[in-house]
Each structure stands twice: as structure tokens, then as C-alpha cells.
C-alpha positions in Angstrom: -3.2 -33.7 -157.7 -5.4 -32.2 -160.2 -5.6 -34.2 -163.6 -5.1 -38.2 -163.7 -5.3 -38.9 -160.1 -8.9 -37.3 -159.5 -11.7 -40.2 -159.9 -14.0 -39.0 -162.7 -17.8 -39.9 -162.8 -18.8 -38.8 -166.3 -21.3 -36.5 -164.6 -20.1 -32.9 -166.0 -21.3 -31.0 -162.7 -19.4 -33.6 -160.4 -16.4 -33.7 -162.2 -16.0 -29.7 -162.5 -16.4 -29.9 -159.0 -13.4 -32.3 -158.7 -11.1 -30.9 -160.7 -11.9 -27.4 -158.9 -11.3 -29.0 -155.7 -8.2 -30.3 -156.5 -6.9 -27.0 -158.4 -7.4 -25.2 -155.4 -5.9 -27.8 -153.2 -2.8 -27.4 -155.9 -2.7 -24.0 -155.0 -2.7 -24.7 -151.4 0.4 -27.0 -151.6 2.4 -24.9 -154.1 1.8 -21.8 -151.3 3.3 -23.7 -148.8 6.3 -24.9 -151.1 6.8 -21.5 -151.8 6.6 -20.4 -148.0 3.6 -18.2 -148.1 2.5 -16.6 -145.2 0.2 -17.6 -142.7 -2.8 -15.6 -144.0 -2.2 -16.3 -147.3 -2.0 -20.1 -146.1 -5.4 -19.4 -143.9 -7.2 -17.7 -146.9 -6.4 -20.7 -149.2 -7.5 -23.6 -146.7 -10.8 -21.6 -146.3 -11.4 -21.4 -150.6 -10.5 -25.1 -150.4 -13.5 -25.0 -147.6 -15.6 -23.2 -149.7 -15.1 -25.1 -152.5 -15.9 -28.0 -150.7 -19.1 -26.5 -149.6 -20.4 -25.5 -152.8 -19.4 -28.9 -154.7 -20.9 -31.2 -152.0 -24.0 -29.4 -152.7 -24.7 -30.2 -156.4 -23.0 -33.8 -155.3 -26.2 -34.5 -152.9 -28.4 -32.9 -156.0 -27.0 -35.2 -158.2 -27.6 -37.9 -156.1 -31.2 -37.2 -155.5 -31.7 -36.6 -159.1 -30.8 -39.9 -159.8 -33.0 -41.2 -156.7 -30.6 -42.3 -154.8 -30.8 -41.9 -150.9 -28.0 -39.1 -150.2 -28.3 -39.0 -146.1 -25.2 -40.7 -145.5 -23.3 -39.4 -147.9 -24.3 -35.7 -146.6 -23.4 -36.8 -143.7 -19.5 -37.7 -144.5 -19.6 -34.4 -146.5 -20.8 -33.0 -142.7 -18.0 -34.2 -141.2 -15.6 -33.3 -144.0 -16.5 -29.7 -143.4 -16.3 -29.8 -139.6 -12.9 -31.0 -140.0 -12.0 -28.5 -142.6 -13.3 -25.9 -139.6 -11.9 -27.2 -137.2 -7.9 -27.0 -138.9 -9.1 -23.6 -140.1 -9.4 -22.9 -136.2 -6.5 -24.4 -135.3 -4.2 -22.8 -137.5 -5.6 -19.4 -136.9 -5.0 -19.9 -133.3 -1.7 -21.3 -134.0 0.6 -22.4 -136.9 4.2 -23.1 -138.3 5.8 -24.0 -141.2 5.6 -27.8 -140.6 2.4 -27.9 -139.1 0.9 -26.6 -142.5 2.7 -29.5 -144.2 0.9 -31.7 -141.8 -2.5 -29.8 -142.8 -1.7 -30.4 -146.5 -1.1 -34.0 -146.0 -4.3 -34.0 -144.3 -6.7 -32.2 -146.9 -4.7 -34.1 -149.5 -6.0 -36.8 -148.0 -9.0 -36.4 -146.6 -10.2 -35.6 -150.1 -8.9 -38.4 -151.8 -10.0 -41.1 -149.9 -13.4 -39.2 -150.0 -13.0 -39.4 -153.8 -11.6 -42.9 -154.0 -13.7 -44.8 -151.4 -17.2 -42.8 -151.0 -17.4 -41.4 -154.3 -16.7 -44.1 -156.6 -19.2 -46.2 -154.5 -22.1 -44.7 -156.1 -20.7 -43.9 -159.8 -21.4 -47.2 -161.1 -25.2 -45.8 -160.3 -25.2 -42.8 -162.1 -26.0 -44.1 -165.7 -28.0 -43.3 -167.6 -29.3 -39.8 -166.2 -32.5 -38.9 -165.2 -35.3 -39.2 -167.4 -36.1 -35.7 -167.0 -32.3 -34.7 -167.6 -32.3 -32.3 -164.3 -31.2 -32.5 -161.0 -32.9 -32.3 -157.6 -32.7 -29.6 -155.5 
């Protein structure tokens, strides 16, 4: 999914964070193609997770550099994560083959319509940068 497909803001920090996202979600799938075993599966969901974690963070600090009111978009990043936990859970508890397609399809998914729908919603908002040329923390 990595390349084309991923929405691009222009904002270098945001974009890394994209791409990175969608690298290790590349990773993921090609794992499963390749039938990788369940903890190798388990440990690549939870670097997706991470990833996740540590890009929605400079996201929101983006945001707030830019002033722009980043409670409800922290809080679809919230329940990203808590869905990224809870199918970490699930397939520790237990998995198959198939039902990690179906976990693909849906961290395929949940991110691009994240990207897509929520994201671009606010890119048109992002020029020019801040004045002081730094982000909010």
C-alpha cells in the first residue's frame, strides 16, 4: 500500500509517518502471504501498533502547531489504538490462518479510511506553516 495510494499532506513529519505506517503494514501482509507464524504475525501487528502510537503523536502536534483544535481527532486516533489492542488480544488468545487475512483486511482498512476521510479533512489547513516554523507539544 506504501507509495501512490497513501494521501500525502506536504507536511514532512506527517508524511514520514504515513509512509512508515504503511511500510510496516506491507510487512504485515507480505508475512502472512508468506505464512509466517503466529508470533511473528503478533510481533508485526504490535510494530504496526506502535507505529501508530508514535505517528499520531506528532499528528496532534502538528495540528496544534498550526492552531487547530486536535480533540476530536485524538480521539479517532484513541479509538484506532483500542482497536489495534483489542485484535492484538484476540489473536493472542486465538488465531488461524484466515482469521489474520481478516485482521489484514481490517488494519488495511482501518488506516486508509483514517488517511482518506479524517486526514485529508484537515490538509487543506495546513498551509502555510506556523509562523514560528515549530510544532506544539
Amino acid at each position: 500500500m506504501a507509495g501512490p495510494d497513501v494521501p500525502l499532506c506536504g507536511i514532512r513529519e506527517v508524511d514520514a509517518g504515513h509512509l512508515d505506517l504503511h511500510r510496516r503494514i506491507d510487512t504485515f501482509s507480505r508475512l502472512w502471504k508468506l505464512g509466517a507464524a503466529d508470533d511473528a504475525l503478533q510481533t508485526s501487528l504490535q510494530e504496526v501498533r506502535e507505529a501508530a502510537r508514535g505517528h499520531f503523536e506528532i499528528e496532534i502536534a502538528v495540528l496544534s502547531g498550526y492552531g487547530i483544535p486536535a480533540r476530536h481527532h485524538r480521539q479517532i486516533h484513541d479509538g484506532i489504538l483500542a482497536r489495534l489492542d483489542t485484535l492484538l488480544e484476540e489473536m493472542a488468545a486465538r488465531s488461524s490462518h484466515q482469521r489474520w487475512f481478516a485482521v489484514l483486511d481490517e488494519v488495511e482498512q482501518i488506516f486508509l479510511d483514517h488517511e482518506v476521510m479524517e486526514d485529508r479533512a484537515f490538509y487543506a489547513l495546513l498551509t502555510p506553516p506556523p509562523q514560528d516554523g515549530r510544532l506544539a507539544g
